[in-house]
C-alpha positions as CSV (number, residue, x, y, z in Angstrom):
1,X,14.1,-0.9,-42.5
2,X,14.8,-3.3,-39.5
3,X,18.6,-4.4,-39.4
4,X,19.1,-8.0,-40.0
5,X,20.0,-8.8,-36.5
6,X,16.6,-7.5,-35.4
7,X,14.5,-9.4,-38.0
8,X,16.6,-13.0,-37.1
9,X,15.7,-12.5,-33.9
10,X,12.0,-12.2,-34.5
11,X,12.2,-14.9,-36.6
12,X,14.2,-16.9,-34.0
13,X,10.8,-15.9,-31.8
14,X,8.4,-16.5,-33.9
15,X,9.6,-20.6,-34.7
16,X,10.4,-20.6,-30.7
17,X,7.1,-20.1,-30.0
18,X,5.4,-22.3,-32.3
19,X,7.3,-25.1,-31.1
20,X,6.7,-24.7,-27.8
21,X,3.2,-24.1,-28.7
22,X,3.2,-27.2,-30.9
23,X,4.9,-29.5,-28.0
24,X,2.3,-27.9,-25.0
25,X,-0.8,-28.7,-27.0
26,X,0.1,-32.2,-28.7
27,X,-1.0,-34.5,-25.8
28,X,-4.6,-33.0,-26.4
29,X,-4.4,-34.6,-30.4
30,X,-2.0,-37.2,-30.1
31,X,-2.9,-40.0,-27.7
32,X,0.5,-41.6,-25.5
33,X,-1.0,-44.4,-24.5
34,X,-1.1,-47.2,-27.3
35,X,-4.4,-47.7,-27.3
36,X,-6.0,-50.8,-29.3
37,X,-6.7,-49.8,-32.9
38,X,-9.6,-49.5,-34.6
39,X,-8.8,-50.8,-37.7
40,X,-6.6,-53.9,-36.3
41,X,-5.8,-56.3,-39.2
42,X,-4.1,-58.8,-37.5
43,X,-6.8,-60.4,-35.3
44,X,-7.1,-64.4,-35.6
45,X,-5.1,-66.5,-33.2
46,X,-4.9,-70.7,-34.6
47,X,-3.5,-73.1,-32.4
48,X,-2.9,-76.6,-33.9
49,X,-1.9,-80.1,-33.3
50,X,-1.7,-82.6,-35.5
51,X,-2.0,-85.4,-32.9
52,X,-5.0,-84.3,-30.6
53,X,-7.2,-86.4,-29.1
54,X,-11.0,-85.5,-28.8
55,X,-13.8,-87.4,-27.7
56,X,-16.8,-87.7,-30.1
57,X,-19.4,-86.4,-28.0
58,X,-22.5,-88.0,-30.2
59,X,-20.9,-91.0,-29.8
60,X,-22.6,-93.3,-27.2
61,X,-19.6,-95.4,-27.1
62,X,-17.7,-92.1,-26.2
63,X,-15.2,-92.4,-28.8
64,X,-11.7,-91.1,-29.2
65,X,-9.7,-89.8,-32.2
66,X,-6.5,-88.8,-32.5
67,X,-6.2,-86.3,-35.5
68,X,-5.1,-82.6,-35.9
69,X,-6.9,-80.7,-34.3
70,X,-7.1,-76.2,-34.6
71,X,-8.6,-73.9,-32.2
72,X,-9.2,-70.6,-33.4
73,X,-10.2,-67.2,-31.9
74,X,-11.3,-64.7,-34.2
75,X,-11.7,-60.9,-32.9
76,X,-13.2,-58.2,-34.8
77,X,-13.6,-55.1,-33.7
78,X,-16.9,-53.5,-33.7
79,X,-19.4,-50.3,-32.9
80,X,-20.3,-48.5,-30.7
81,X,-16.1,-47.7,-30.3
82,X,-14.9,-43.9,-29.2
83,X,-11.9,-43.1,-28.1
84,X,-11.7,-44.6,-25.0
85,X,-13.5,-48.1,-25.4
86,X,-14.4,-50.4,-28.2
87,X,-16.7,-53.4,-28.6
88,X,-14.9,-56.9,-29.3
89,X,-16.5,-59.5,-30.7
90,X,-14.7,-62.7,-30.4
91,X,-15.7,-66.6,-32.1
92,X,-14.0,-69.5,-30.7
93,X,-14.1,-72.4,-32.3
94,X,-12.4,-75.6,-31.9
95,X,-12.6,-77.9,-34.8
96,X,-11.0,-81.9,-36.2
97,X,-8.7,-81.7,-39.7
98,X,-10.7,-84.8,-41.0
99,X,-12.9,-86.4,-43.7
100,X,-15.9,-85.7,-42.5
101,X,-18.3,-82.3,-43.2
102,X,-17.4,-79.4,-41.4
103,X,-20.3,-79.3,-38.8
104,X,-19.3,-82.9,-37.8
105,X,-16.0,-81.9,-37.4
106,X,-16.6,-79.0,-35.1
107,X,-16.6,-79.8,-31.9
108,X,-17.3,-76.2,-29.9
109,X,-18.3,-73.0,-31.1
110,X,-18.7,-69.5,-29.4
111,X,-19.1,-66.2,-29.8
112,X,-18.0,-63.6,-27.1
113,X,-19.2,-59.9,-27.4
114,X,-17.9,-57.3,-24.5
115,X,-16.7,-53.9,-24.9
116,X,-13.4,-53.5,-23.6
117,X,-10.7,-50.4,-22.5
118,X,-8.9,-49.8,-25.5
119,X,-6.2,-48.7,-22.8
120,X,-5.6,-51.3,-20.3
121,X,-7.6,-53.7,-22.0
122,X,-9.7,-54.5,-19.4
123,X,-13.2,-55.4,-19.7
124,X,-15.4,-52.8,-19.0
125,X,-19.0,-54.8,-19.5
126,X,-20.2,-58.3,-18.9
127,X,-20.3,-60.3,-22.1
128,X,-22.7,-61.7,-23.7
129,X,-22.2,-65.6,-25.0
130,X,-23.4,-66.9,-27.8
131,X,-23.3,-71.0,-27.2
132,X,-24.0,-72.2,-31.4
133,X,-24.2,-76.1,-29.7
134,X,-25.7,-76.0,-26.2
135,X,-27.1,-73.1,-24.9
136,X,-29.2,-69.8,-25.2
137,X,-27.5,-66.8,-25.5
138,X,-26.3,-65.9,-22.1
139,X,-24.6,-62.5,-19.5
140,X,-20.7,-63.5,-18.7
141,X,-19.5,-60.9,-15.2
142,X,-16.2,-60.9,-16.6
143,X,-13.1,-59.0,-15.4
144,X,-9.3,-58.8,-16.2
145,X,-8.2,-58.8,-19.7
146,X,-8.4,-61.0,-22.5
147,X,-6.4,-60.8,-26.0
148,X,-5.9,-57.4,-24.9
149,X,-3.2,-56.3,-22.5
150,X,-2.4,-53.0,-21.1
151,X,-0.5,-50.8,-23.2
152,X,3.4,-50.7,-22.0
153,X,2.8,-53.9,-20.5
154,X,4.9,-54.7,-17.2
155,X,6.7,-57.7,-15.6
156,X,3.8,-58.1,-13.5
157,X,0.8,-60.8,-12.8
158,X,-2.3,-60.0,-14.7
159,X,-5.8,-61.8,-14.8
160,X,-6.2,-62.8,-17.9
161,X,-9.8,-64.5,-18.8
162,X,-10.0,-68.0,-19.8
163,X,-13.2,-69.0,-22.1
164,X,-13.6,-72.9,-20.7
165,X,-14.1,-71.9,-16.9
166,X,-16.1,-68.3,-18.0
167,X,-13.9,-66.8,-15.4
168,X,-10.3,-65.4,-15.1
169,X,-6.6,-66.7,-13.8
170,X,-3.4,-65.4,-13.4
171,X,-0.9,-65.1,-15.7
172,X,2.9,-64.4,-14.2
173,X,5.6,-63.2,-16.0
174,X,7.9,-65.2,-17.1
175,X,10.8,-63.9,-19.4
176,X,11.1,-61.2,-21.2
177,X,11.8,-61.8,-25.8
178,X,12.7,-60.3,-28.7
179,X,10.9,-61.4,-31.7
180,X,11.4,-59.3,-35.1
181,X,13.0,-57.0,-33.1
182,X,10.3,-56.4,-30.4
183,X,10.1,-56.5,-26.7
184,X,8.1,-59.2,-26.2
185,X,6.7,-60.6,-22.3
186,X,5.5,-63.9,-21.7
187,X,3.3,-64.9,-19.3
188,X,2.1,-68.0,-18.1
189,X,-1.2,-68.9,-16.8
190,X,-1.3,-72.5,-15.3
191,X,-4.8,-73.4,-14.0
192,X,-5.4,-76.9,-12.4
193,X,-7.6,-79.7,-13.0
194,X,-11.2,-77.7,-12.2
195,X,-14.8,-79.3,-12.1
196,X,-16.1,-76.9,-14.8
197,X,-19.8,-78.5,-14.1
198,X,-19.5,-76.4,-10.0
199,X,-19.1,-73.4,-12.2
200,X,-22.0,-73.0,-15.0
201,X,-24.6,-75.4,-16.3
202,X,-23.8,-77.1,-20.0
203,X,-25.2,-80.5,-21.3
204,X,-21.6,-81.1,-22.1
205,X,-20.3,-80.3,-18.2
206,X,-21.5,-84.1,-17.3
207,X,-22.0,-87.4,-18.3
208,X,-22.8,-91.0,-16.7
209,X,-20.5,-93.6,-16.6
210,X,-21.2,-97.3,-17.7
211,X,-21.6,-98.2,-14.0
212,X,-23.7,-95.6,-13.6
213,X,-21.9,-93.0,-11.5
214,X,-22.2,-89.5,-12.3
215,X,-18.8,-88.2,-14.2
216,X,-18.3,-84.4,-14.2
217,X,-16.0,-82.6,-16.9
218,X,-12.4,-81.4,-15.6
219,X,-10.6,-78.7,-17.0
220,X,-7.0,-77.8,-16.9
221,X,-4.3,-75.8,-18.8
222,X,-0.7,-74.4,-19.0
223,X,-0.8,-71.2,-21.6
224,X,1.5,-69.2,-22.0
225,X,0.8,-65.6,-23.6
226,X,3.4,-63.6,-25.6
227,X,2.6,-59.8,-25.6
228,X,4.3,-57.2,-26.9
229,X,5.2,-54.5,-24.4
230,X,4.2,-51.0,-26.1
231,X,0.9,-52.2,-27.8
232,X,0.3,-54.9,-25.3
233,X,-1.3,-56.8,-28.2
234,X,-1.1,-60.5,-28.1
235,X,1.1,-61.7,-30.4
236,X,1.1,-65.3,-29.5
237,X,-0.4,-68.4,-28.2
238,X,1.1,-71.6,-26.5
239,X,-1.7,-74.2,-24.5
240,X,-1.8,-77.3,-23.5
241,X,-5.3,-78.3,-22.6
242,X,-6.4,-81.5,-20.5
243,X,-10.1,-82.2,-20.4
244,X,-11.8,-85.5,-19.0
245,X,-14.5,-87.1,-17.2
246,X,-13.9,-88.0,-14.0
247,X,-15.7,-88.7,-10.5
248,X,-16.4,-85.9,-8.2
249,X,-13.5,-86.2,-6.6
250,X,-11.5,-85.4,-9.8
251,X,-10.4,-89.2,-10.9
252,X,-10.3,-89.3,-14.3
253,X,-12.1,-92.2,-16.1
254,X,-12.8,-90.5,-19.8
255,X,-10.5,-88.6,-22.0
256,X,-12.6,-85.7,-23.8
257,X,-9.3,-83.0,-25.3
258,X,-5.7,-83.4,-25.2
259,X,-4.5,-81.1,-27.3
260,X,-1.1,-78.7,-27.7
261,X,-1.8,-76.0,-29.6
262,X,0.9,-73.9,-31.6
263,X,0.6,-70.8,-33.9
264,X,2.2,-70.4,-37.1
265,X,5.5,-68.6,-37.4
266,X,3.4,-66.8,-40.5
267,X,0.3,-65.8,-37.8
268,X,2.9,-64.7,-35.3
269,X,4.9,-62.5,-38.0
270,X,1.1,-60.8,-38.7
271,X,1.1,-60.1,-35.1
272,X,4.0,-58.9,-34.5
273,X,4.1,-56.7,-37.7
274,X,0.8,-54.6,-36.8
275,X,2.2,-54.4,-33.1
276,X,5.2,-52.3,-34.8
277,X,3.0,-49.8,-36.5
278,X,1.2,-48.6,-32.9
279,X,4.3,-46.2,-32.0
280,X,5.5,-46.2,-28.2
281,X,4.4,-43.8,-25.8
282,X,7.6,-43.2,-24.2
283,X,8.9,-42.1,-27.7
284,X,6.5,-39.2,-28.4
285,X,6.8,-37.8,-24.6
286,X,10.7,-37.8,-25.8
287,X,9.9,-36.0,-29.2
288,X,7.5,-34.0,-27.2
289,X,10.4,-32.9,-25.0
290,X,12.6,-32.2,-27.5
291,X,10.9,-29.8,-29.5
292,X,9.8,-28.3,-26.3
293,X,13.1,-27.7,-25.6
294,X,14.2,-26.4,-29.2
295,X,11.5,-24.3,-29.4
296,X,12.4,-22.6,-25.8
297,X,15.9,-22.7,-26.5
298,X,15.4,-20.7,-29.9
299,X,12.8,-18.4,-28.4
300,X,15.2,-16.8,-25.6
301,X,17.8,-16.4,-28.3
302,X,15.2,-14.4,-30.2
303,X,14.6,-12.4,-27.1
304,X,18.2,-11.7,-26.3
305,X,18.8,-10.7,-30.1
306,X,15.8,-8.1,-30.0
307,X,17.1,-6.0,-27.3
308,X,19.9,-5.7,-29.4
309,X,22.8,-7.8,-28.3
310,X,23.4,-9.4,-31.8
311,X,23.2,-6.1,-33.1
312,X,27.3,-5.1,-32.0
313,X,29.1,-2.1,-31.3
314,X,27.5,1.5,-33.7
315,X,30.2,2.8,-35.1
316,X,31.0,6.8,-34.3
């Protein structure tokens, strides 16, 4: 029968190994990178303000009301999906809080479909637009990311994709936050009053004024885009949105959205809740380490006790 010393120091071997066996093979099984997940929950973003002003667009008058107003974007998370990408379907809408029936009080509506790098985020096909007011279904080139940044997000500019102009702008950092005890980055993307009507056809993109000169739709926005840093899921949501008619040379003669839209502490919670069950890269390398480590540390003891130093002085 083996002496005691000899049989701990197999078993010391034995665990050693399997540890370092268990921290070599784990990046093939568990992925570091916080990828977007499949089975997000938390994926509706709803801006509101209760004192918007929108232009009523059937109205030949061109008509404005000032009444809360929500914008809303609505992902969900599609096939085909692997490991690597995932198809995003996103609905935008941007609707009035008033009497009248819902389709009356809807002012846009769109629906976005792309597949995306569940990664970096980054678009990795055009996308396809779905117009439910004005157009035909229509191929977006799109680049940069979206709702969607890159996991362990950095203090960096990104080009983040803006729906009105069909295009992307940067988005700077800002400041660094912590909300419900996340590291949250904000970025803010400031794009300037822009003739939307030089950069895609719409029936809505001009009008004529009453003295007959053409009038061209202007778009500009300050956003800024809270994200938390391991997920690099967006957890929040600030705009304010300017959009008028004006001549070519970007006067402005007809209001059309003024609106400064703000999320719900309750979404943002949501948000920030599902971003704290994607765990953080740089945590499992350190795990990883660790038991790499351990399991070396306990393996050379085992070899060191099997040639018999644990085993003491035989008596004569």
């Amino acid at each position: 029968m083996l002496p005691k010393s000899r049989l701990l120091s197999f078993l010391l071997i034995s665990v050693g190994i399997t540890l370092l066996v268990a921290g070599l093979v784990a990046p093939r099984f568990l992925h570091e990178d916080s990828r977007l997940p499949l089975d997000l929950k938390a994926t509706t973003w709803t801006l509101t303000d209760d004192e918007a002003q929108t232009r009523l667009m059937t109205d030949p008058g061109g008509r404005v009301l000032e009444v809360p107003v929500s914008r809303q974007l609505h992902m969900e998370i599609q096939n085909p999906a692997g490991e690597e990408t995932a198809t995003l379907r996103v609905g935008e809408t941007l609707m009035r809080d008033s009497q009248q029936e819902e389709l009356d009080r809807l002012i846009t509506a769109e629906v976005w479909t792309f597949a995306v790098d569940r990664a970096t985020g980054q678009f990795t096909t055009p996308a396809t637009l779905t117009d439910q007011l004005a157009s035909p279904v229509s191929e977006v080139p799109v680049e940069g990311v979206w709702l969607k940044f890159p996991s362990g997000a950095e203090q960096t500019t990104y080009e983040v994709f803006d729906p009105e102009l069909r295009q992307t702008r940067p988005a700077e950092f800002v400041e660094e936050l912590d909300m419900n005890g996340r590291t949250v980055y904000r970025y803010r993307q400031e794009i300037g009053s822009t003739n939307v009507a030089e950069l895609y056809a719409s029936p809505f993109n001009t009008t004529t004024f009453p003295d007959e000169e053409r009038g061209y739709l202007f778009h500009s926005v300050t956003r800024d885009i809270l994200v938390d840093r391991v997920s690099g899921l967006v957890v929040e949501i600030r705009e304010d949105v300017d959009a008028y008619y004006g001549t070519v040379d970007g006067e402005k003669r007809e209001q059309v959205l003024l609106f400064e839209g703000r999320m719900a502490q309750e979404q943002i919670d949501a948000h920030l809740g599902e971003a704290a069950e994607i765990r953080d890269p740089a945590l499992v390398d350190t795990v990883r380490q660790v038991v790499i480590g351990i399991g070396a540390v306990l393996a050379l003891l085992g070899l060191v006790g099997a040639f018999g130093v644990f085993g003491g002085r035989r008596r004569r």
